[in-house]
C-alpha positions in Angstrom: 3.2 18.1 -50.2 5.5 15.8 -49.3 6.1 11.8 -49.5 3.5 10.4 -46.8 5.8 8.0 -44.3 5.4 4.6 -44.5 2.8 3.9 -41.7 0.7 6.3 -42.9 0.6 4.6 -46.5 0.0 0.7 -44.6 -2.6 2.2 -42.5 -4.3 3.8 -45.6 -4.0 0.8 -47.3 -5.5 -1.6 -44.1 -9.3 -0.1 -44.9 -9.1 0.8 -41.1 -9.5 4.6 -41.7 -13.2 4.5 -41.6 -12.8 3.0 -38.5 -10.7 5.0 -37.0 -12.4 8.1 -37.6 -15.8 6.5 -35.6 -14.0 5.6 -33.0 -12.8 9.4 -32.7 -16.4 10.4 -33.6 -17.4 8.1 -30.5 -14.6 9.8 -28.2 -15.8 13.4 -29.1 -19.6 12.9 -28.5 -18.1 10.9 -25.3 -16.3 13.9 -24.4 -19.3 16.3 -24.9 -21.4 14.1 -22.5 -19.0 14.4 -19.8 -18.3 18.2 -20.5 -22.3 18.4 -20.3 -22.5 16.9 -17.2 -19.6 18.9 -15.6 -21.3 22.1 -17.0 -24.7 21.0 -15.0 -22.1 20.2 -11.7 -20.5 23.6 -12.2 -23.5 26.1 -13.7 -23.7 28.0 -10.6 -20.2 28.4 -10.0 -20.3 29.9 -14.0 -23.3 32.4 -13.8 -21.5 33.6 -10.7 -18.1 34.7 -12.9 -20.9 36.4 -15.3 -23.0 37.9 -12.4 -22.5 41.0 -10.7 -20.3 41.0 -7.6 -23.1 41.1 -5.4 -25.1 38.4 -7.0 -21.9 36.3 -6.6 -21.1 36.1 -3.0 -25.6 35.4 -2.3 -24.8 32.3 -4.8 -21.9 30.8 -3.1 -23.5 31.4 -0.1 -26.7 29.6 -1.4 -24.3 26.6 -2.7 -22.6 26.1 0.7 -25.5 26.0 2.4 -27.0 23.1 0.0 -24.0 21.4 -0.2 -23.6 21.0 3.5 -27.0 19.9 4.1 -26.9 17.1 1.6 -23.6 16.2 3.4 -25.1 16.0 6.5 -28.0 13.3 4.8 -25.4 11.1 3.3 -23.6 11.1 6.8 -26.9 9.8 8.5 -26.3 6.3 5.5 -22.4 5.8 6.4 -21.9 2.5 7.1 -19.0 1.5 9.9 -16.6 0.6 6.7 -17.8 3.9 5.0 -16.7 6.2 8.5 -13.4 4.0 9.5 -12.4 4.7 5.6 -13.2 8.2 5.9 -14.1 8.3 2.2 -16.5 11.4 2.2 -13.2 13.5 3.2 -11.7 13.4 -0.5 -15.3 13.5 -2.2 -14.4 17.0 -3.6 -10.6 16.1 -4.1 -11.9 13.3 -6.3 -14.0 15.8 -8.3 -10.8 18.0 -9.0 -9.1 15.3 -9.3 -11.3 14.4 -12.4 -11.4 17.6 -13.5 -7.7 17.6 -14.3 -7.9 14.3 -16.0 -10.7 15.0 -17.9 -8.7 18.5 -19.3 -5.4 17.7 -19.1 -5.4 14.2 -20.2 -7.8 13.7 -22.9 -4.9 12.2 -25.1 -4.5 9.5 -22.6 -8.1 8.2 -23.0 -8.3 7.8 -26.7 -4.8 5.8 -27.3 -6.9 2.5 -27.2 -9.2 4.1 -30.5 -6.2 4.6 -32.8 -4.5 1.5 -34.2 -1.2 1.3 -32.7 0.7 1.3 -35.8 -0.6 4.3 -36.8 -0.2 5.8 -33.1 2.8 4.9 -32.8 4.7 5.9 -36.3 6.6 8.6 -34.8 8.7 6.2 -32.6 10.3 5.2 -36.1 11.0 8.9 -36.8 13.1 8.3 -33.5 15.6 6.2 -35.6 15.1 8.0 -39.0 17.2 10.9 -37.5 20.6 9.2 -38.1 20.3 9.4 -42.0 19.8 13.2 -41.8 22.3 13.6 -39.5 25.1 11.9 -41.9 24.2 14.3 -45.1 24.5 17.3 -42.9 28.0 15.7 -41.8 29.0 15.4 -45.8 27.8 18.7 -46.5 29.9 20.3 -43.7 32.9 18.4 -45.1 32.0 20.5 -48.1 31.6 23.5 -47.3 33.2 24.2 -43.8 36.7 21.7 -44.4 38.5 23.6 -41.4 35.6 22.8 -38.7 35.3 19.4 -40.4 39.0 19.1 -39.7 38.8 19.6 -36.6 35.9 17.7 -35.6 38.1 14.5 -36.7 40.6 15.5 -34.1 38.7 16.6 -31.4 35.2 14.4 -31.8 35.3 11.9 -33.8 32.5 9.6 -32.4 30.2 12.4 -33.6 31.7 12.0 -37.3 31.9 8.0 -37.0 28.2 8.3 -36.2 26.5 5.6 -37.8 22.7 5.9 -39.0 21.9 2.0 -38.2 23.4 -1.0 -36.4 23.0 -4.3 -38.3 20.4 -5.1 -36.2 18.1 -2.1 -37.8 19.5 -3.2 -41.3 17.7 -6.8 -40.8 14.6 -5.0 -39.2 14.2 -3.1 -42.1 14.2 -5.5 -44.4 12.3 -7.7 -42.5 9.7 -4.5 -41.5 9.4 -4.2 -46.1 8.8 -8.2 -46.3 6.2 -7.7 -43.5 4.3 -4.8 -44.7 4.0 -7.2 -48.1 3.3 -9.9 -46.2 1.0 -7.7 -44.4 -0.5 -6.1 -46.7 -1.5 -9.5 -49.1 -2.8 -11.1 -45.8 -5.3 -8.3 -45.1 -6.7 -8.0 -48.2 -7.3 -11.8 -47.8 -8.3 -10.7 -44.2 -5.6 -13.1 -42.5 -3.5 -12.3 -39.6 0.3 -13.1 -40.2 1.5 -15.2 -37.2 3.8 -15.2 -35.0 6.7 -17.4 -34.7 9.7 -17.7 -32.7 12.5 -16.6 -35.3 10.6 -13.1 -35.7 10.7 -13.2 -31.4 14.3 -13.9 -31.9 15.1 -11.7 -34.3 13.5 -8.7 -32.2 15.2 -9.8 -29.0 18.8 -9.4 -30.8 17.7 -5.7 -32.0 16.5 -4.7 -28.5 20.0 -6.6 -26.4 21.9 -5.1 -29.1 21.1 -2.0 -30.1 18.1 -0.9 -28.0 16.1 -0.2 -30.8 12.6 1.8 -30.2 11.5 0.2 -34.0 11.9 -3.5 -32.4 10.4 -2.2 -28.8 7.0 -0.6 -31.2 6.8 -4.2 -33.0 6.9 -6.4 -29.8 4.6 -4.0 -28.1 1.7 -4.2 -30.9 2.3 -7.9 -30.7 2.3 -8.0 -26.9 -1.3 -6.0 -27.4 -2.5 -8.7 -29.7 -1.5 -11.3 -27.3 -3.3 -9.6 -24.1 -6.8 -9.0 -26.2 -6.2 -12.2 -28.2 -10.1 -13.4 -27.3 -11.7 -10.1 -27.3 -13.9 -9.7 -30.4 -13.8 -6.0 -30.0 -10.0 -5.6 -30.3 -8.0 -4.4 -33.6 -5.3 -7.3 -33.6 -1.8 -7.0 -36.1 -0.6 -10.6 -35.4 -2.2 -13.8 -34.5 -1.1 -16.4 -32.2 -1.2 -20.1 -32.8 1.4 -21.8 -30.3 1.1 -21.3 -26.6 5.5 -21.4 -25.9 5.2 -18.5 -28.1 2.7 -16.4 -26.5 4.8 -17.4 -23.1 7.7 -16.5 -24.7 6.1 -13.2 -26.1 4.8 -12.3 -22.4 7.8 -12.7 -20.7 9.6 -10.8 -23.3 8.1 -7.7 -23.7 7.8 -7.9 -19.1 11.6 -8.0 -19.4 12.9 -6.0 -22.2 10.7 -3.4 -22.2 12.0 -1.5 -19.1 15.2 -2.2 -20.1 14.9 -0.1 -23.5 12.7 2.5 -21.7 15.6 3.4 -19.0 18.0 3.5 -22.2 16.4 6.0 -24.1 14.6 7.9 -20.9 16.8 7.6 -17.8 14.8 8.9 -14.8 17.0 10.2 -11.4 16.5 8.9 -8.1 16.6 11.4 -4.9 19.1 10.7 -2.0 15.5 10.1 -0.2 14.8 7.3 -1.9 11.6 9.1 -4.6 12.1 9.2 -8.0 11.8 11.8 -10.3 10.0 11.4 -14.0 12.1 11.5 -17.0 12.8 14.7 -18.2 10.5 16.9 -21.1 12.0 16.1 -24.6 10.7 15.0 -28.2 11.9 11.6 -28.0 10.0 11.5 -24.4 6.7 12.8 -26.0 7.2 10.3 -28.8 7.5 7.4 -26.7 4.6 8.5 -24.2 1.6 6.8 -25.8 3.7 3.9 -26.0 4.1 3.2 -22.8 0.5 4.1 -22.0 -0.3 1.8 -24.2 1.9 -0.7 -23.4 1.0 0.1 -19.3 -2.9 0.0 -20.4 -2.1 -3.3 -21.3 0.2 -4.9 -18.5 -2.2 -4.1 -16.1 -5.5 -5.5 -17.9 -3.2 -8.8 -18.6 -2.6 -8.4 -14.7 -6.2 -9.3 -14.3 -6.5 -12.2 -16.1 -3.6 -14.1 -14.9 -3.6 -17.3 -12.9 -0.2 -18.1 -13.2 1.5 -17.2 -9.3 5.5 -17.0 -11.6 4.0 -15.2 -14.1 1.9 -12.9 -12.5 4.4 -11.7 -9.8 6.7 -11.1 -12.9 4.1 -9.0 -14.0 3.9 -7.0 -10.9 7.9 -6.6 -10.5 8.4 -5.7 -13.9 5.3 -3.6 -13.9 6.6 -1.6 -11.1 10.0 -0.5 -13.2 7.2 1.3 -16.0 5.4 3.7 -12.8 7.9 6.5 -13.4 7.2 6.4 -17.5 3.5 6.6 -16.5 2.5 8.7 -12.8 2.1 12.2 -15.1 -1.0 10.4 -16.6 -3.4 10.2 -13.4 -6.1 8.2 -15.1 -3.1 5.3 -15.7 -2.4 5.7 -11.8 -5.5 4.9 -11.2 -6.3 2.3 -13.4 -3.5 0.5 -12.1 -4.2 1.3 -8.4 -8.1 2.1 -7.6 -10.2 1.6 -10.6 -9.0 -2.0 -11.0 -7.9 -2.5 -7.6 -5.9 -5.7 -8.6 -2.7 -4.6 -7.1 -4.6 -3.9 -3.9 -6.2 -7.2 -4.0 -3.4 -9.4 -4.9 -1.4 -7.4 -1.8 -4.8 -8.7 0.2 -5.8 -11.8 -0.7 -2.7 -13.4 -3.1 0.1 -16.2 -1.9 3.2 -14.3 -0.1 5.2 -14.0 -2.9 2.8 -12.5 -5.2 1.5 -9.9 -2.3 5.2 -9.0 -1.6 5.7 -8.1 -5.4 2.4 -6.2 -5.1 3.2 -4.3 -2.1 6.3 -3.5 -3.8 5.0 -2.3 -7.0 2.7 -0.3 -4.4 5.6 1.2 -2.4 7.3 2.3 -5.9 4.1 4.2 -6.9 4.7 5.7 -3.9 7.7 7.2 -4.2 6.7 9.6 -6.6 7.6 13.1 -5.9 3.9 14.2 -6.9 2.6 14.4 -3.8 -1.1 14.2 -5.3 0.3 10.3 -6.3 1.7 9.2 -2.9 -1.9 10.6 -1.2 -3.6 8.6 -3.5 -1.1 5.5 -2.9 -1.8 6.1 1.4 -5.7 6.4 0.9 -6.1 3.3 -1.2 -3.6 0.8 1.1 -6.0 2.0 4.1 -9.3 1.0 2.4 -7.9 -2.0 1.0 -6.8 -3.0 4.6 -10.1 -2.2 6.3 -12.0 -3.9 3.4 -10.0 -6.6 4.0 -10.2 -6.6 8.1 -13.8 -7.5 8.0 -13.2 -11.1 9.3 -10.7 -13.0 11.4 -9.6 -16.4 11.7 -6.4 -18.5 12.5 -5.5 -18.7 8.8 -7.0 -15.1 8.2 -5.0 -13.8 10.6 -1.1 -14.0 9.0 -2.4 -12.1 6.0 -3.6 -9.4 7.9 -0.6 -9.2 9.9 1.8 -8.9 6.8 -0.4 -6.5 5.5 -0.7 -4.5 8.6 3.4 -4.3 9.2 3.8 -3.7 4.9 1.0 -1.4 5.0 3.0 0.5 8.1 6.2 0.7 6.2 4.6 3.0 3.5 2.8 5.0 5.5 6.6 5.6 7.6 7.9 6.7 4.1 7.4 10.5 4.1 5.7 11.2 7.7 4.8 14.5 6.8 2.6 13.1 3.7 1.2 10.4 6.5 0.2 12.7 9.1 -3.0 14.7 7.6 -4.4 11.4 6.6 -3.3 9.7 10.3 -5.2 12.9 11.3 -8.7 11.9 9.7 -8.7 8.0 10.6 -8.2 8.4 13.8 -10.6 10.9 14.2 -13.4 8.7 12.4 -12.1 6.2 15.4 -13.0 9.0 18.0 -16.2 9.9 15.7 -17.3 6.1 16.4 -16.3 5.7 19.9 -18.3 9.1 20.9 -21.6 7.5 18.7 -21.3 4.6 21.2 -21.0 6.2 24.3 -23.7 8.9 23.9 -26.4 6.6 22.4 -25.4 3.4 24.4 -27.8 1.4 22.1 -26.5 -2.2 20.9 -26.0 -0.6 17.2 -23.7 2.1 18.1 -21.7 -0.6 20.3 -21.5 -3.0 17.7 -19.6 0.3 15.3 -16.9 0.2 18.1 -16.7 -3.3 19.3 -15.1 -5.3 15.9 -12.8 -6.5 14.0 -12.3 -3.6 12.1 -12.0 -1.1 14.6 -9.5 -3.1 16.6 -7.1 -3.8 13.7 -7.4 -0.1 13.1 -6.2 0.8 16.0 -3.3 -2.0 16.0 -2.4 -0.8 12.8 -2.4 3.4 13.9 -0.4 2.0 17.0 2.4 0.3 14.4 2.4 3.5 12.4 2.7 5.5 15.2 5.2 3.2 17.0 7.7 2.9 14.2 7.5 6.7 13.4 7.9 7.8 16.9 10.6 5.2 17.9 13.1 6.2 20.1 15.8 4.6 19.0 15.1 5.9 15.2 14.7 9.7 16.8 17.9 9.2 17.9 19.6 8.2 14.6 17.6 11.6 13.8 20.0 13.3 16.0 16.9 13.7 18.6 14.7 15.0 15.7 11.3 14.4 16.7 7.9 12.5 14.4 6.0 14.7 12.8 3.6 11.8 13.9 4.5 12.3 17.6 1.6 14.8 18.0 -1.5 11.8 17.7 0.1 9.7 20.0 -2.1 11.3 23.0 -5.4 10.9 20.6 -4.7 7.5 19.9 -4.3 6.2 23.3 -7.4 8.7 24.4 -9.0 6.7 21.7 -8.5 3.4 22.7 -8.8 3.3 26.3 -12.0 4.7 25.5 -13.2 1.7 23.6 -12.2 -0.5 26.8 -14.4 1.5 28.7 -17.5 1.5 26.9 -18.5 -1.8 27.8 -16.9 -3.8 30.5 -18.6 -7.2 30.7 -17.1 -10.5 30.6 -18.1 -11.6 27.0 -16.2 -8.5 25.7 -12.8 -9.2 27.6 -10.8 -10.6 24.5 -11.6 -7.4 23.1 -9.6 -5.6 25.9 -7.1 -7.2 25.5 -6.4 -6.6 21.8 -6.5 -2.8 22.4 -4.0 -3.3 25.0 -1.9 -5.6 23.0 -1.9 -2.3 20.7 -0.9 -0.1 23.2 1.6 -2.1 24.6 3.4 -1.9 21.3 3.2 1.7 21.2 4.7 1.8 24.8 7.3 -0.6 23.7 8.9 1.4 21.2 7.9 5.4 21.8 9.4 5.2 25.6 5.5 6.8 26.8 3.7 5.7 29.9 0.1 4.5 28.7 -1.4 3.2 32.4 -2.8 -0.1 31.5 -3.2 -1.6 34.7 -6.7 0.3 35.1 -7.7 -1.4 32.1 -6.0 -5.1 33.3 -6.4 -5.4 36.8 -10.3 -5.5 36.8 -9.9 -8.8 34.6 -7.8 -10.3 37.1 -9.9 -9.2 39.9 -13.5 -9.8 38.4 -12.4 -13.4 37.2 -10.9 -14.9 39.9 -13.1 -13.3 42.8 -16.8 -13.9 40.6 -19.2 -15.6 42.3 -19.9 -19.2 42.2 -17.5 -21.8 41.4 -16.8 -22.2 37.4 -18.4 -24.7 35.6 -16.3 -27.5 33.9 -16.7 -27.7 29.7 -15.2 -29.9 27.1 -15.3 -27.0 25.3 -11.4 -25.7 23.4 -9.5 -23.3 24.7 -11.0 -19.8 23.6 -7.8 -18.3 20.7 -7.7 -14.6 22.7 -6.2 -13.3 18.9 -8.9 -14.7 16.9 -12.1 -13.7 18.8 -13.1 -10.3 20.0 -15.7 -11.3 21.9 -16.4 -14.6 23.5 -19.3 -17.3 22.3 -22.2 -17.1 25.5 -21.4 -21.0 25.8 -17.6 -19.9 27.2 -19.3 -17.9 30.2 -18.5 -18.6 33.4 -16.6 -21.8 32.3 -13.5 -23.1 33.7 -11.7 -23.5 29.9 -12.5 -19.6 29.6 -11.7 -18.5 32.6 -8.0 -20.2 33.0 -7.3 -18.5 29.2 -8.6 -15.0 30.9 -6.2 -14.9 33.5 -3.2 -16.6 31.6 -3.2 -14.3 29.1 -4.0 -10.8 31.7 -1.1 -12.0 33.6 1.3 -12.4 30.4 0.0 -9.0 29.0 0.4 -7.1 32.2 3.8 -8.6 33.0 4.8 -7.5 29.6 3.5 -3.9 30.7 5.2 -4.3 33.5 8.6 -5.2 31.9 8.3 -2.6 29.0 11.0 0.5 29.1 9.0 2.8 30.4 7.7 0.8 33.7 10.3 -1.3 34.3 13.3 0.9 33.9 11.9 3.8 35.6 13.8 4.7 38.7 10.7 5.0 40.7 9.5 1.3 39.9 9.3 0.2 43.8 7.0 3.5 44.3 4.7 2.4 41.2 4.1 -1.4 41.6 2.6 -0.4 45.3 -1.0 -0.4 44.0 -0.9 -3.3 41.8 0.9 -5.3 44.4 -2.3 -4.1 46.8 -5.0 -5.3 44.2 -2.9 -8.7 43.5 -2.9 -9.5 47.5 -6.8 -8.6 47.6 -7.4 -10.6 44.7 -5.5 -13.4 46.3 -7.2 -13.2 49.3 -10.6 -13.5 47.8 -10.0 -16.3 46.0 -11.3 -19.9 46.8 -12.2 -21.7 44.2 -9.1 -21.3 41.7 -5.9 -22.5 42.4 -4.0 -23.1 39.1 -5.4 -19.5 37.9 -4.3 -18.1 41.4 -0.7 -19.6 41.0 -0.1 -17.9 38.0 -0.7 -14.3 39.6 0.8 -15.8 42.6 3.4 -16.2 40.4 3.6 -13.0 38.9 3.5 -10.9 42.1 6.5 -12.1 43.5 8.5 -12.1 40.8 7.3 -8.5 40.7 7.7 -8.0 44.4 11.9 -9.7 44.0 12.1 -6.9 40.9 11.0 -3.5 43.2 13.8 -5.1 45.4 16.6 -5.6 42.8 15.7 -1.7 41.8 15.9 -0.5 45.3 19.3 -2.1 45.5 20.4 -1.0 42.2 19.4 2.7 43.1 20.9 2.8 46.7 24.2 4.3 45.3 22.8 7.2 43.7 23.4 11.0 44.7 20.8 13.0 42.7 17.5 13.9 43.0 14.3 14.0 40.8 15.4 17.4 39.8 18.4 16.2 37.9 16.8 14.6 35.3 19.6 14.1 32.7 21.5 12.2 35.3 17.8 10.2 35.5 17.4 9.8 32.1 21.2 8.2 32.1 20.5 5.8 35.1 17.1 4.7 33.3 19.4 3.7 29.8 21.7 1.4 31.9 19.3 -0.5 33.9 19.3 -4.0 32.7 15.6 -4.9 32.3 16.9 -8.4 30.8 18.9 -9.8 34.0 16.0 -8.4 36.1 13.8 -11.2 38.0 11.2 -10.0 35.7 13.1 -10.0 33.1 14.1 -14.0 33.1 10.6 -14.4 34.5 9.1 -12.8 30.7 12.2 -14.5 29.0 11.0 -18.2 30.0 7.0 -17.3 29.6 7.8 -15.9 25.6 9.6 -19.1 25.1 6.9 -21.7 26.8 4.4 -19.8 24.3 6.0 -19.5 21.2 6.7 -23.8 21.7 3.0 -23.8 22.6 2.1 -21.8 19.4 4.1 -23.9 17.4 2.6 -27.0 18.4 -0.7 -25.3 17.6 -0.1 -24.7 14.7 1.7 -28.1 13.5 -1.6 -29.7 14.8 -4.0 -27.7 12.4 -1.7 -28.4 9.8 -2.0 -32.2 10.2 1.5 -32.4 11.0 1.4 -33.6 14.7 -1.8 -34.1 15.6 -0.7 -35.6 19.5 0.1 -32.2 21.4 3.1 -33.6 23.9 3.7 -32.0 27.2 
């Protein structure tokens, strides 16, 4: 036999053998269990491989049929969260999912039970080569002199070839006075600790020279640091001063991807994805290494409070997800079984959520495209978990996580599509529960928060995918997303419908907010004065003159529905019509109303229920101004088209020439246009103030 390496001897000598060998006692009878239970999920399936072939196709019959049934009870539980997040689609996708893992990843889940200097050995080995390689240089000089010869004139890097650097020299005698050192300490059951000249002295190793020995040595003590207080843990160095376990944190965050992309340089695709490192022996060597080191990032993730730190432990983290997406269980560790990254990207300050969503969006560009399904399903839930609520200072989070959320899912629109497929059909799922039952319950699935910032978001997604100015930069290539535009808006004038009193106006106006959007920036006609004009009309014209309140002015964007103590009161019903009138002037304005060369022919009825309105009206006179107002700037807009068109010598048949005349109308210098430009202004300066005052800034709103 030969010489056993030098790990193996330290390990021997540690007394941790008997311990290591429980601990893969413990994994085995671990791995039986789950084996046990997956032959009880799959027994059926197997007597049907040993069956006859008519015995098999009455067993899978048998199995469909029970399976389906006990789907159909767990439906009957679903909560609204549990149907919006559509969870029960990937049920058996899970299972598989956790087949694969449990089969082709069983070396991942036992790297925690095997001491790390023992597990790691074989990155050594990586450095070890050199010396071989120089003898079987001095034996070619030997016995091949010609080739040698040549070799000095053609290559002679490969003959000045050194085995290594300085740097190694001083890690190898310092990695002999440690393994004394080490070995003394033990037996006296003492840690050795670390100080900052052996954090130095690594650091000028791995700047240098890159080297995988000083990478393994700050990794184990990196391991230490992160399970310093866990009683359970097998810890190789102890840590005394707090600037050096800072210093040891933000080292091994920094260097470590350095050294990684040195040794194992990954490609990135003209698309933006990246592609794992390449199979090699040096790769396989360094693979429970960065598990390990991965395992360990993201539990130290979890136990940070530190917002500098932990977002350079997101950023940096994010650089390791190439090393690491071929281990699933890892993936999901750092995505969905911890969910930190998803939480942070929720609930965090702004900087530490943008570094999440980052580290989020890099996951995402793996080429597996199992990964980047995962990556899309997770960002939903997290955002419909985390949709639950609104309030004024609820409501910015959402939004950035609504508008990052969207820019992932416009990554790889093919990927997006079967999953905008299911959500939106869990919308329609929920809207057709309402209106068939019509009881309070099935309203109440439709009519909240989470359904309406559902729909906002599906309209963003949608929106951006679809936009015409980015199909155009496609050279006229169309979404793959384009096709659930119709369903969406189906949707979501549905929900308006379903209930139409006046507590559930602000409601209405959210989903048409949302659909404005998607108007906005696909170039479709959505008809939303249907939707807007009864608000107008039922307000102004309701019976009774409003009652007067020293009640607040109702926030539209922070309520869905309006407290019973706003009905019928003046405060309530001024916000009503000021924000109708803004949202349908906006409509109004939008590409596809406003520059439509038939505009004067499609303001006709609106202009009819504005008069009618008008005419019925007694009691309101500031609220009648402002769709006084409105209407004629509407009215003076029909007229500047009408001129604008006059010179025209095609027909609705021509429709390129159509299509051209639409592109140069100038919706901006349109009465309509300045009419929106001065409105947006007047409520952003509003907003602002608003908001200065619940800061504490100005508390005295001026005119």
């Amino acid at each position: 036999m030969g010489k056993a390496a030098k790990s193996s001897r330290k390990f021997a000598a540690s007394g941790k053998l008997k311990q290591a060998i429980q601990s893969r006692k413990k994994h085995q009878q671990m791995q039986k269990k789950i084996q046990g239970r997956r032959g009880a999920h799959g027994k059926g399936k197997r007597q049907a491989v040993t069956e006859a072939d008519d015995g098999e196709s009455d067993d899978e019959e048998k199995e469909v049929k029970g399976v389906s049934k006990e789907a159909g009870k767990d439906a009957k539980k679903m909560t609204v969260e549990d149907l919006l997040g559509a969870e029960f689609m990937d049920d058996d996708a899970d299972e598989d999912e956790d087949d694969v893992e449990g089969d082709g990843l069983d070396t991942d889940e036992d790297e925690e039970d095997v001491a790390d200097d023992q597990s790691f050995a074989s990155v050594d080995d990586l450095e070890d080569h050199g010396t071989s390689h120089m003898l079987e240089l001095a034996q070619l000089a030997e016995k091949d002199p010609e080739f040698y010869k040549y070799l000095q004139e053609n290559d002679r890097e490969l003959l000045e070839f050194t085995t290594t650097p300085d740097g190694d020299d001083e890690m190898d005698d310092e990695d002999d006075v440690m393994d004394e050192d080490d070995n003394e300490e033990e037996i006296g059951e003492e840690l050795p600790v670390l100080t900052t000249g052996i954090l130095k002295t690594w650091q000028k190793a791995l700047l240098e020279h890159r080297s995988l020995r000083a990478l393994r040595k700050l990794l184990i003590a990196f391991r230490s640091a992160v399970h310093m207080n866990e009683d359970d843990q097998v810890l190789l160095w102890r840590i005394d001063n707090a600037a050096v376990y800072t210093k040891l944190v933000t080292t091994s965050l920094r260097y470590t991807p350095i050294v990684l992309a040195h040794h194992l340089p990954y490609k990135i695709l003209p698309n933006g994805k990246f592609k794992q490192p390449s199979q090699s022996a040096k790769q396989k060597a360094l693979q429970k290494l960065t598990l390990s080191y991965f395992n360990n990032v993201v539990h130290l993730i979890t136990q940070l409070t530190d917002p500098e730190t932990l977002r350079l432990a997101l950023t940096e983290s994010a650089k390791i997800l190439p090393y690491v997406v071929s281990s699933r269980k890892a993936v999901k560790t750092y995505l969905k079984a911890t969910q930190k990254c998803l939480e942070l990207w929720s609930t965090g300050e702004d900087d530490v959520r943008i570094a999440a969503f980052l580290a989020i969006r890099k996951l995402a560009s793996s080429t597996d495209d199992s990964i980047v399904d995962l990556v899309l399903k997770s960002t939903y839930l997290a955002l419909v978990r985390a949709c639950k609520s609104t309030s004024t200072y609820r409501l910015p989070s959402i939004t950035l996580m609504k508008n990052s959320a969207c820019e992932l899912f416009c990554v790889d629109h093919g990927a997006t599509y079967p999953h905008a497929f299911g959500y939106i059909r869990q919308l329609a799922i929920l809207l057709r529960g309402g209106m068939k039952t019509k009881t309070k319950e099935a309203y109440k699935q439709v009519y909240n928060w989470q359904y309406a910032h559902c729909v906002d978001f599906w309209a963003l997604v949608l929106g951006r995918a679809c936009d015409a100015h980015a199909e155009a930069e496609r050279g006229g290539q169309e979404s793959e997303l384009r096709p659930l535009i119709y369903p969406l808006v189906q949707v979501s004038l549905g929900a308006i419908k379903l209930i139409s009193n006046s507590r559930s106006y602000p409601f209405h106006l959210h989903i048409a907010r949302s659909m404005l959007h998607l108007t906005r920036h696909t170039r479709i006609y959505v008809p939303l004065t249907p939707y807007l004009l009864p608000i107008i009309s039922s307000t102004l014209t309701a019976s009774g003159k409003p009652k007067s309140s020293t009640l607040r002015p109702l926030d539209m964007e922070t309520h869905i529905r309006a407290p019973a103590q706003y009905v019928k009161t003046r405060v309530y019903v001024a916000g009503l019509v000021e924000e109708t009138v803004f949202l349908l002037a906006e409509w109004l304005g939008s590409g596809p109303v406003h520059g439509s060369v038939a505009f004067p022919e499609l303001i006709v009825p609106i202009t009819v229920t504005l008069r009618r309105t008008l005419k019925n009206c007694k009691e309101l006179g500031k609220e009648a101004g402002m769709v006084k107002g409105l209407l004629e700037r509407v009215e003076d807009c029909a007229k500047w088209i009408d001129k604008s068109r006059s010179g025209i010598n095609f027909g609705p048949g021509k429709m390129d020439e159509v299509e051209q005349w639409e592109a140069n109308v100038g919706i901006e210098e349109s009465p309509l246009g300045k009419y929106l430009k001065v409105q947006r202004k007047s409520r952003e300066k509003r907003k602002r103030m608003i908001d200065k005052a619940n800061k504490g800034e100005d508390e005295i709103l001026e005119d």
